[in-house]
Every structure is written in C-alpha cells, then in structure tokens.
N, C-alpha and C positions, 0 to 999 in steps of 0.2 A: 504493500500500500504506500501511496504516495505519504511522506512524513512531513508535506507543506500545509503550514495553518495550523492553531491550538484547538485541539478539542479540553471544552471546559464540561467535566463532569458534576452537577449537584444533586446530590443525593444525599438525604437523614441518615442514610442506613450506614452506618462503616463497615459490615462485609460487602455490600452490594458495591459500595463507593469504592473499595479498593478492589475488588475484584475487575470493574470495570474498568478501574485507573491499570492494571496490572496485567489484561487483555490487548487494548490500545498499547502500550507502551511492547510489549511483545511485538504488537504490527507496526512497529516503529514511529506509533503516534506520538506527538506531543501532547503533555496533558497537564489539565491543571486537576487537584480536584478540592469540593467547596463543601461540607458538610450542611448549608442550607441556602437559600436564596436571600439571603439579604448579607450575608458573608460574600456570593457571590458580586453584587450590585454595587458591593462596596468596592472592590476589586475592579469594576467593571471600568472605571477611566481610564487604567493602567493597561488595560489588557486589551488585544486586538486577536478576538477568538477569530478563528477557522469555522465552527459550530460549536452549539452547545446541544449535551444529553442533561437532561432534568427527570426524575420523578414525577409523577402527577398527585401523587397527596404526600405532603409534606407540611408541617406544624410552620404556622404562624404567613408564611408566602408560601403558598400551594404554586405546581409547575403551573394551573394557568393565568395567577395571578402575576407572576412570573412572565410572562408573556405578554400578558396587555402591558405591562410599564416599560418592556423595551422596547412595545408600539409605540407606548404614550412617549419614550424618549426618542423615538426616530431610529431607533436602533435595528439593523435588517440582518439578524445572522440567522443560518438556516438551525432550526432547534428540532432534536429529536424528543422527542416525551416516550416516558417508560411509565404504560397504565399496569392496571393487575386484572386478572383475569374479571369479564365482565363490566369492563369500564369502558364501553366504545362511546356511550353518549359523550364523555369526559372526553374522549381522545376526539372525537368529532368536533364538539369543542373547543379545544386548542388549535386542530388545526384553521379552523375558520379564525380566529384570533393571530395565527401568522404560523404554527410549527407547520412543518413541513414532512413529517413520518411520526407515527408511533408504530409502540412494540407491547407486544403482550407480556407479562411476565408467564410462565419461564418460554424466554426467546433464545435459539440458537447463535451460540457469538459470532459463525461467519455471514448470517442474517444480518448483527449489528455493524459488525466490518464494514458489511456492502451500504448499508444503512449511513453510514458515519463515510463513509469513502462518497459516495453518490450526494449529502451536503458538501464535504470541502470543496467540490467540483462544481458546485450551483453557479459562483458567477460565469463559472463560463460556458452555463447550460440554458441561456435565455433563447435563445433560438431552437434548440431541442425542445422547450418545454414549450415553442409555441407549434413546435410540429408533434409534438405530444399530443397536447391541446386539442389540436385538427383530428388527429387520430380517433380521439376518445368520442369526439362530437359525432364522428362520422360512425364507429360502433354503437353509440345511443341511436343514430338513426334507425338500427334493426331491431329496434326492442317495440314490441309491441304496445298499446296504452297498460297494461294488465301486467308486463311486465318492467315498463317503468314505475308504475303505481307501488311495484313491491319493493322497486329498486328505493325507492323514495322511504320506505321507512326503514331499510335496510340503513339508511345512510344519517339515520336520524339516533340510530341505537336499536329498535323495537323490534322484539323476537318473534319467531314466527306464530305463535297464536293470537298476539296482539293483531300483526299485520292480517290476520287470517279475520279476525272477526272486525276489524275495520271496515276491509272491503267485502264483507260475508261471502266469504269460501274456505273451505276446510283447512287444516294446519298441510297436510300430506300437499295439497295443492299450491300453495305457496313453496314450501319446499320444491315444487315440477318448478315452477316460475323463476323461483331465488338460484336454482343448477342452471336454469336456462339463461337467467343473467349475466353470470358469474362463465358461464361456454360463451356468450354474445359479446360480453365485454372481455375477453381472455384473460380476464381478475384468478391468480391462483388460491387470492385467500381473501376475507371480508375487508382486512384492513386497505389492501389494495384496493378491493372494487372501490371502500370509502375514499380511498386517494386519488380512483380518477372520477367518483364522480365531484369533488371538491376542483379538480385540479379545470374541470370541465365548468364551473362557477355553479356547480346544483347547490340550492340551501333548500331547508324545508318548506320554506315561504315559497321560492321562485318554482321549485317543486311541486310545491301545491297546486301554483298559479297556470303552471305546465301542464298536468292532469287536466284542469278544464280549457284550456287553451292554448294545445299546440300545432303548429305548424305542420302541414304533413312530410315535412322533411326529416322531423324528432319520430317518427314510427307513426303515423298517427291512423292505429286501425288497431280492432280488436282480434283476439286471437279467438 
C-alpha cells in the first residue's frame, strides 16, 4: 500500500485502537492514533491527515458528531466510520453528513486496507467518481418501481419485514426484490449497495419523491 498521507485513527477502545494502529502500520501506513474525538480536534491544526477511521459511538463526541464539525469547519478528508453490527441507519447517517465508507464490526483487515487505501487516493479520484456516478445512475435505470421502492428503505436502514409491510407484500418477496437489486446494481454487500445509492444522491426524501414521480429513464414500470 501506498504509505502517502496520515491515517488518523479515533477510537475509545484501546484494543480496537491499537490493533488498528498496529494493522496500518504493518501496511506501511502512517498513523496517528487518538483515544476520543475531541483529543482528536485538538490535534486537528497541527495535522494534515491523509483520512480518518473513527468509531461511531463513542462517549461525549460520537463519530457523527464528529463529522458535522469538520463540515461545520470546512474541513474535507475522506472519513471511514466503524459501526457495530446492526447500525446501518447510523452509518447511512454519517455518510450523508460527508464519510465516505463504513465497516461493520467484525470487518476483514484487507477489506479495511482497500477501504483506507481507496480514501488516500480520493483526491485524485474526482473524475472516476463522476464516471462512477454515471454508472450507478444508469444500473438504477433497470430497476423496476417495486424494486426501487425496496431499494429505498434498504438505504434508509429498515429490514425486511418493515419494508414488507410498508408496501404490503410478504417478507420472502422483498427478499426476491432486495437479490434482484443487489444482481441489478452488482452491490456484493448492503453497505455497498448503500454506497452507491448515496454516491448516486438517493436520500429518503428524494426517494420518496422518486417512487411517485419518476422519469421513465429511472425504470419507470412495474414488475
């Protein structure tokens, strides 16, 4: 891995925080690491991170509190967040507030590698991410109404019996709908599909607004 640019680790935890400090540095990262976010922010004039890895609950500045003040400071580094199992609405979240990937806990380390390798390389992936962009838009277009309708609360957090009795049809069927998304969009896992449909500007409002009024270019037919 490229060893240009600081990754700053914050994390409460000191096995978690040195173990990730002690991963990174193996792959010849540079690393700071901060035991909580306001230790970090203190730090933060001095320092010109590469990215930051954060926690998402954490005592007193939580990772997405954490993230709206280095909005509210103008501050644009690419931030990974580490949720715990069951925390998508949280990591959904964050990333509309500016991170850029989360990770489930327990996450494979050459997952976070590529993860932490794939921010250091952001500035000079603005043209990729606008032919990303194009890509993703153009996979939405194969999605049927029925199967964006699921895509839309997939991306909000809400599991499948919620989505099932929102739009009343069975849990098993959402599940046909939620594989055929996840096949239509080549998403290998939910945090992905969330990331492109973020990366594509879906919120649950414009989502919403999309279900009764799309373009037949977004799929606009029933399955």
């Amino acid at each position: 891995m490229s060893n240009e640019g600081l990754v700053c680790v914050v994390d409460d935890d000191d096995a978690v925080r040195d173990s990730l400090a002690f991963l990174l540095q193996s792959a010849r990262v540079r690393v700071q690491a901060y035991e909580s976010a306001a230790a970090f922010l203190a730090a933060l004039p001095s320092l010109q991170p590469g990215c930051i890895i954060t926690d998402m609950r954490m005592p007193e500045i939580d990772g997405l509190e954490l993230l709206r003040r280095l909005k509210g400071m103008s501050i644009h580094v690419p931030v990974i967040v580490i949720t715990g199992h069951g925390d998508v609405p949280l990591a959904v979240e964050a990333m509309k507030v500016g991170a850029v990937d989360f990770l489930e806990k327990p996450f494979d380390d050459e997952i976070l590698l590529a993860a932490v390798q794939t921010a250091l390389g952001m500035q000079q992936q603005d043209g990729r991410r606008q032919a990303e962009k194009a890509e993703i838009v153009e996979r939405l277009a194969t999605l049927s109404n029925r199967e964006r309708e699921v895509l839309d609360g997939l991306v909000v957090g809400r599991p499948n019996k919620t989505i099932a009795y929102d739009l009343g049809i069975s849990p098993r069927t959402v599940e046909i709908y939620r594989a055929n998304v996840m096949t239509k969009m080549r998403a290998k896992s939910l945090s992905e599909l969330v990331r492109m449909a973020l990366v594509a500007d879906l919120s649950s409002d414009a989502a919403g607004a999309a279900s009764t009024k799309r373009p037949l270019s977004l799929g606009n037919r029933e399955d």
